[in-house]
C-alpha positions in Angstrom: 115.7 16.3 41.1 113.9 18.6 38.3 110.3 17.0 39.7 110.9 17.1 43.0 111.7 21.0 42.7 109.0 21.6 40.1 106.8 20.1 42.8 107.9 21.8 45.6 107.7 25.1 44.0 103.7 24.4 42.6 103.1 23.1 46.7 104.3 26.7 47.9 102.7 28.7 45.5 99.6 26.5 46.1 100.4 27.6 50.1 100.8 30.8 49.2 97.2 31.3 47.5 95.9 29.9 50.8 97.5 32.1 53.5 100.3 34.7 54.1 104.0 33.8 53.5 104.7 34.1 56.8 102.2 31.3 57.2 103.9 28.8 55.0 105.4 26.3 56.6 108.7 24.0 54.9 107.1 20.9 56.6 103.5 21.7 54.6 105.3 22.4 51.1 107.2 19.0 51.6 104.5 17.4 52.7 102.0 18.4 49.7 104.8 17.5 47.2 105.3 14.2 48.4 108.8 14.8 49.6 111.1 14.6 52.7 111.8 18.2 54.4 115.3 17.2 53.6 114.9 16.9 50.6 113.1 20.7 50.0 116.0 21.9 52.2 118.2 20.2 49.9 116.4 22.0 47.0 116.2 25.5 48.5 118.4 25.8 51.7 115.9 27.8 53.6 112.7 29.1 53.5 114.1 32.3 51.6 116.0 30.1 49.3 112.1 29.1 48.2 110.5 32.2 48.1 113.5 33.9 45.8 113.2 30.1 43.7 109.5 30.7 44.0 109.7 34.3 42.9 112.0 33.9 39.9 110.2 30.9 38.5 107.4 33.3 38.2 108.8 35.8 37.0 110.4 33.8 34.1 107.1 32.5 33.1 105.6 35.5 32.7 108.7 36.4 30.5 108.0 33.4 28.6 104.1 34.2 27.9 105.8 37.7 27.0 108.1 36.1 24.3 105.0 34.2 23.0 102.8 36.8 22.9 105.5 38.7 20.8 106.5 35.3 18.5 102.8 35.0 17.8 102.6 35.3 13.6 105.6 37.0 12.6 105.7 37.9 10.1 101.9 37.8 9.5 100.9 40.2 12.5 102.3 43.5 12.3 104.8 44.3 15.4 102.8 46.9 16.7 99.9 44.2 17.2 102.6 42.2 18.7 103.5 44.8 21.1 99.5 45.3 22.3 99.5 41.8 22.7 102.4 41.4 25.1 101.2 44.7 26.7 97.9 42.3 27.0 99.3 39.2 28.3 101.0 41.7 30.7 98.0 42.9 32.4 96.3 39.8 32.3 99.4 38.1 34.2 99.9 40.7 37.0 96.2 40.6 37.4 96.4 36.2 37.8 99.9 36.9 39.9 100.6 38.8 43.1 104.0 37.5 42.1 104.3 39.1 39.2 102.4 42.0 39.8 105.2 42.4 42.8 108.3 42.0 40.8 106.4 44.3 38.0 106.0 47.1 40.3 108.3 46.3 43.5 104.6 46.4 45.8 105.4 43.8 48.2 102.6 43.0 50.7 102.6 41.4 53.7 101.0 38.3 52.2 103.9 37.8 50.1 107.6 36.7 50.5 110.3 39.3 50.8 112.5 39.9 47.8 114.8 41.6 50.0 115.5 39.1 52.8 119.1 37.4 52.5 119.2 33.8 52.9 121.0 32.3 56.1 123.0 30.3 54.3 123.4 30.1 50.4 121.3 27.5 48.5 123.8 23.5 48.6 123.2 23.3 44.9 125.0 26.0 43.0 126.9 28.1 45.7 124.8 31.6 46.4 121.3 33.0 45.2 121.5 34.9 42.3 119.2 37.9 43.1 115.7 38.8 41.9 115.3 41.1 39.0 114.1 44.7 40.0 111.1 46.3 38.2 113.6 48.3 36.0 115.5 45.2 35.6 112.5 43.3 34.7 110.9 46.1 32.5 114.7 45.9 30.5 114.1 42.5 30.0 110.6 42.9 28.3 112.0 45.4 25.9 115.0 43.7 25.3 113.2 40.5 24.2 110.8 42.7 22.4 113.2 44.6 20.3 115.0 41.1 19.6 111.6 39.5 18.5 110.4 41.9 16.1 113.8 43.1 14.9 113.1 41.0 11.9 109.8 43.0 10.9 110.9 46.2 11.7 112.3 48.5 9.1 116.5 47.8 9.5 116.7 51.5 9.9 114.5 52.2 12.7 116.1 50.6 15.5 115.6 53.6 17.6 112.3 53.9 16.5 111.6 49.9 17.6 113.4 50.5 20.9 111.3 53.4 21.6 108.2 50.7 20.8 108.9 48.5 22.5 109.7 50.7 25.5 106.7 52.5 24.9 104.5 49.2 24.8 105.8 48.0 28.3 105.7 51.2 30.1 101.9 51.8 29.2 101.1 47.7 30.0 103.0 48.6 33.6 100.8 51.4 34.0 98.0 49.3 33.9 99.0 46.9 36.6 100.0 49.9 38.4 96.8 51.7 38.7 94.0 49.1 36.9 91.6 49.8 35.3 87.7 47.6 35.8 88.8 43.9 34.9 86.0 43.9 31.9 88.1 46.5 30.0 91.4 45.9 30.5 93.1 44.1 28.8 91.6 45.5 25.9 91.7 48.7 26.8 95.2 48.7 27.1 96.0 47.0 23.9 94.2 49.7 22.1 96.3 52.6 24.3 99.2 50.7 22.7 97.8 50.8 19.0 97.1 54.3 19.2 100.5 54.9 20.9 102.2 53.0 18.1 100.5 54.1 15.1 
């Protein structure tokens, strides 16, 4: 049921906008995404089976607007334009997504769910949860994808020198969610950090 989950997943982050996770009750998300309960603990086996679904389908998108953001013109945009625009979309989606800002820097407030919590009983469809990417985890995957996007642009024999780009790029982005800087400036303050790093 690829709607039905889809669904349940907008409902709770929807619920989650309006009031701590703690607040969020499975008979609410059901509810708002026209579905039994049954049927979301069919989905999701438990309320922590949601939060980590919830939680990961975040965190994918924003890897997905990182990979775009890096696809861009390639060819036509230099990489290192690339990079500052990832580092960008970065900032700009940690500033949109406690989410994201949580698995970027492993914050966790009270508002949010836990990425720690184990679920009672493993998910029905697909045996147990796979578990959520760590900040280093998650900051490997950004440069990872980066390096692999603009390996075609790059000079064949500066892969070290791309790795350490691409590294570099992510580490000052994080830095920015991290300790932010007036919403105005951001996110082109950091591309331009990224520039300069890179030129």
């Amino acid at each position: 049921m690829p709607a039905a989950r889809e669904s349940l997943l907008d409902a709770a982050f929807t619920a989650l906008a309006e009031r701590p996770w703690a607040g969020v009750r499975m008979v609410d998300v059901a509810m708002a995404a026209g579905v039994s309960r049954q049927t979301l603990y069919n989905e999701f086996g438990s309320k922590d089976g949601l939060a980590r679904a919830l939680v990961r389908r975040e965190a994918e998108a924003y890897l997905t607007g990182v990979e775009r953001a890096l696809s861009g013109a390639s060819g036509a945009v230099a990489p290192n334009e690339r990079l500052a625009a990832a580092a960008g979309w970065t900032v700009r989606a940690a500033a949109a997504n406690p989410l994201v800002r949580a698995v970027l820097t492993g914050c966790w407030n009270e508002r949010l769910p836990s990425p720690v919590r184990a679920a009672a009983r493993p998910p029905r469809r697909g045996g147990g949860p796979d578990p959520l990417p760590s900040p280093v985890e998650l900051l490997g995957q950004v440069r990872d994808r980066a390096v692999r996007l603009l390996a075609g642009d790059w000079p064949q024999d500066g892969a070290a020198e791309l790795d350490r780009a691409c590294e570099t790029a992510a580490r000052l982005a994080l830095s920015y969610v991290v300790a932010p800087v007036a919403e105005e400036r951001r996110e082109s303050e950091v591309e331009s950090l990224v520039r300069g790093a890179l030129t």
